[in-house]
N, C-alpha and C positions, 0 to 999 in steps of 0.2 A: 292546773286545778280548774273543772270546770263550774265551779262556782265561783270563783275570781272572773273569768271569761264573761260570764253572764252580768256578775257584777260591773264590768267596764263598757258593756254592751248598753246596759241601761240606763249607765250615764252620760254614755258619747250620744245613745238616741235621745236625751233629753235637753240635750246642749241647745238644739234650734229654738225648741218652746221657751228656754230660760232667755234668751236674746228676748224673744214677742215678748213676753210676761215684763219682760224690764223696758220694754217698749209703751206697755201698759194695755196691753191686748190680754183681757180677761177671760179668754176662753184657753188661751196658750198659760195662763198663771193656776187654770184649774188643772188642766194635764200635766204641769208641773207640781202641784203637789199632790195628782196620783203618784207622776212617774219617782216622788220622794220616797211615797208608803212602799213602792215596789223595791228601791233603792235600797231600802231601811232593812225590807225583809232580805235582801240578798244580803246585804253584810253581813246579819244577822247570820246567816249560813254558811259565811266564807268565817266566819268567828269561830262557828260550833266544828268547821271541819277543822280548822288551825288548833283549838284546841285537843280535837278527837287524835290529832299527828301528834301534839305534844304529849300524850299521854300513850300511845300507844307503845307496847313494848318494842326493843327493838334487839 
């Protein structure tokens, strides 16, 4: 599922900034909670497909 894919992609790219941020590097702790809003909306989308399989007929 290509929204699973992307959803794993933008949490392994946000992995570094999460180490700085917990470092206490304030510019690496705002691009982590961009990279959350981005995070939020992919699940959000890997939900609506998961849902759209289970209802589909089969």
């Amino acid at each position: 599922m290509e929204e699973y894919k992307k959803l794993r992609e933008l949490v392994e790219a946000a992995a570094d900034d999460v180490d700085k941020a917990i470092g206490g590097n304030k510019a690496a702790g705002t691009r982590v909670r961009k990279a959350m809003q981005d995070i939020k909306a992919a699940a959000q989308e890997v939900r609506k497909k998961i849902l759209e399989a289970r209802s589909a007929p089969q």
